[in-house]
C-alpha positions in Angstrom: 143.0 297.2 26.6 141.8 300.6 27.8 140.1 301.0 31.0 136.8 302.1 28.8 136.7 298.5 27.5 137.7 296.7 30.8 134.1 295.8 32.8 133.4 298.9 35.3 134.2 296.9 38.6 137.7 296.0 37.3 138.9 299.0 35.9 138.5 301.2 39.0 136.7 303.5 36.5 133.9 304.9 38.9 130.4 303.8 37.5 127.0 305.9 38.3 124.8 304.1 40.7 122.1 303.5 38.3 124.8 301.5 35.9 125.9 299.0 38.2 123.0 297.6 38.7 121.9 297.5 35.0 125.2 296.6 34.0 125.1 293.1 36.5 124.0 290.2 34.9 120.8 288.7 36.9 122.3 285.5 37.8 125.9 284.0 38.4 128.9 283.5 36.3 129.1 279.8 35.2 131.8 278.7 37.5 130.2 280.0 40.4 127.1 277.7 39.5 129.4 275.2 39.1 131.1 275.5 42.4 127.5 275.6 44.5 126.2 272.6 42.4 128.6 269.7 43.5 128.9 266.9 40.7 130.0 263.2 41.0 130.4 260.3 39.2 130.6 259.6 35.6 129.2 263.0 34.3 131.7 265.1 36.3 134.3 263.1 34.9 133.2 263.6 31.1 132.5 267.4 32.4 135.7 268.4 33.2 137.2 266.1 30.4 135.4 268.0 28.2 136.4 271.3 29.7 140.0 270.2 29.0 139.5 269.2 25.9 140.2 272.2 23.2 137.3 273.3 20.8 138.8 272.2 17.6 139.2 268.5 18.8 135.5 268.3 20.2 134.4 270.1 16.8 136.1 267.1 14.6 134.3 264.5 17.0 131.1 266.2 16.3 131.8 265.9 12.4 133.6 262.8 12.5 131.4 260.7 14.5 128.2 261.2 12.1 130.3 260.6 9.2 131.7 256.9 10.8 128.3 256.3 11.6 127.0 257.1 8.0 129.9 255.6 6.7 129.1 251.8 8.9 125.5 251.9 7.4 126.6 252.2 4.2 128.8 249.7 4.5 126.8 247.1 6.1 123.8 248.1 3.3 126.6 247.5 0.1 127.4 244.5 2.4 123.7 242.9 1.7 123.5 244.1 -1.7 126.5 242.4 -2.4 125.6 239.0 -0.9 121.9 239.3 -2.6 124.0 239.7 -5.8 125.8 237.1 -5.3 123.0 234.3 -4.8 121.2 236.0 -7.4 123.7 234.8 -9.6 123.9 231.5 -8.0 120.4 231.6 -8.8 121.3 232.2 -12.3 123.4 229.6 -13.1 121.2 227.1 -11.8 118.5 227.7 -14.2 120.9 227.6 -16.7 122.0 224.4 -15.9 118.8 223.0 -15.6 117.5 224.6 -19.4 121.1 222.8 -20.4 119.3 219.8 -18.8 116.2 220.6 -20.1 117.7 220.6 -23.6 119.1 217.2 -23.0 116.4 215.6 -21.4 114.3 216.5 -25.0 117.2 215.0 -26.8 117.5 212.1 -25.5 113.5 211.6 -25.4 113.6 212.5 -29.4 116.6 210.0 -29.9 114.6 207.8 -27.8 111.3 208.2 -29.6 113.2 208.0 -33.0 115.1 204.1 -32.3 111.8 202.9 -31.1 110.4 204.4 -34.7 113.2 202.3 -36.5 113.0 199.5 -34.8 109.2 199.2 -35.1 110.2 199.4 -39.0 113.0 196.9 -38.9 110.3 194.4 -36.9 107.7 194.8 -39.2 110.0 194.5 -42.5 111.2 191.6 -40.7 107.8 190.1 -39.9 106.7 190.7 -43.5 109.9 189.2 -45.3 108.9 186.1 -43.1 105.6 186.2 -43.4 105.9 185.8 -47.2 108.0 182.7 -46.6 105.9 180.8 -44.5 102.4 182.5 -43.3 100.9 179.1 -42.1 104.2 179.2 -39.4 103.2 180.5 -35.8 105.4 184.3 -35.6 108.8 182.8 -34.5 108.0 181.0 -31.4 106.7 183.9 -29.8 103.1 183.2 -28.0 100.0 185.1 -27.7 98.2 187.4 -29.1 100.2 189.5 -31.8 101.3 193.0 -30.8 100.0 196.0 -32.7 102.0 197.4 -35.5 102.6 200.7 -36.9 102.4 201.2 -40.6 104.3 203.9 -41.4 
């Protein structure tokens, strides 16, 4: 370093009286600010933490903090999509379970619906192959009025 480049108070260079004064900053360096301002507590501590703390370290915590709180979002919104998928398809099943119920239900009704058919058939052929025998016999000792018949 050549005493051109050094400031003008350090380098013993002599500086015209007109320079000095334009060349002096119009308020204190830093550390003197810090020196008349006295700090305590919690916020001197991270202070002078930080001030011990080199530039490429406190440049990865400003890139990696945003990206691990990003990064927790994310995760806690594919967390809920995930769980909404899964009762969806809990969901799912259920209603195919109850069409496969559905299904069997109607079964059994038509199965149902077709022995009471054939039985109403097998009663009546019944009733009419004993009826031609004997129609002046009361219907096989059953009483009351007669019960309506299909004729299919």
């Amino acid at each position: 370093m050549s005493p051109q480049d050094a400031h003008p108070e350090m380098s013993g260079v002599p500086t015209p009286s007109g320079a000095a004064d334009d060349a002096a900053p119009p308020t204190a360096p830093a550390a003197q600010r810090r020196a008349e301002l006295p700090e305590s507590g919690l916020r001197a501590r991270i202070g002078r933490s930080l001030d011990r703390t080199p530039f490429r370290r406190k440049l990865n915590t400003l890139v990696v903090v945003p990206v691990v709180v990003i990064s927790v979002l994310f995760g806690l919104g594919i967390d809920s999509e995930i769980e909404q998928a899964i009762s969806t398809g809990t969901q799912a099943q259920l209603m195919r379970d109850s069409a496969q119920v559905a299904l069997l239900n109607d079964d059994v009704r038509a199965e149902q619906q077709q022995a009471i058919l054939l039985w109403t058939r097998y009663d009546l052929k019944s009733e009419m192959h004993s009826g031609a025998r004997s129609t002046s016999a009361p219907m096989s000792g059953r009483s009351g009025p007669p019960t309506p018949r299909c004729r299919w």
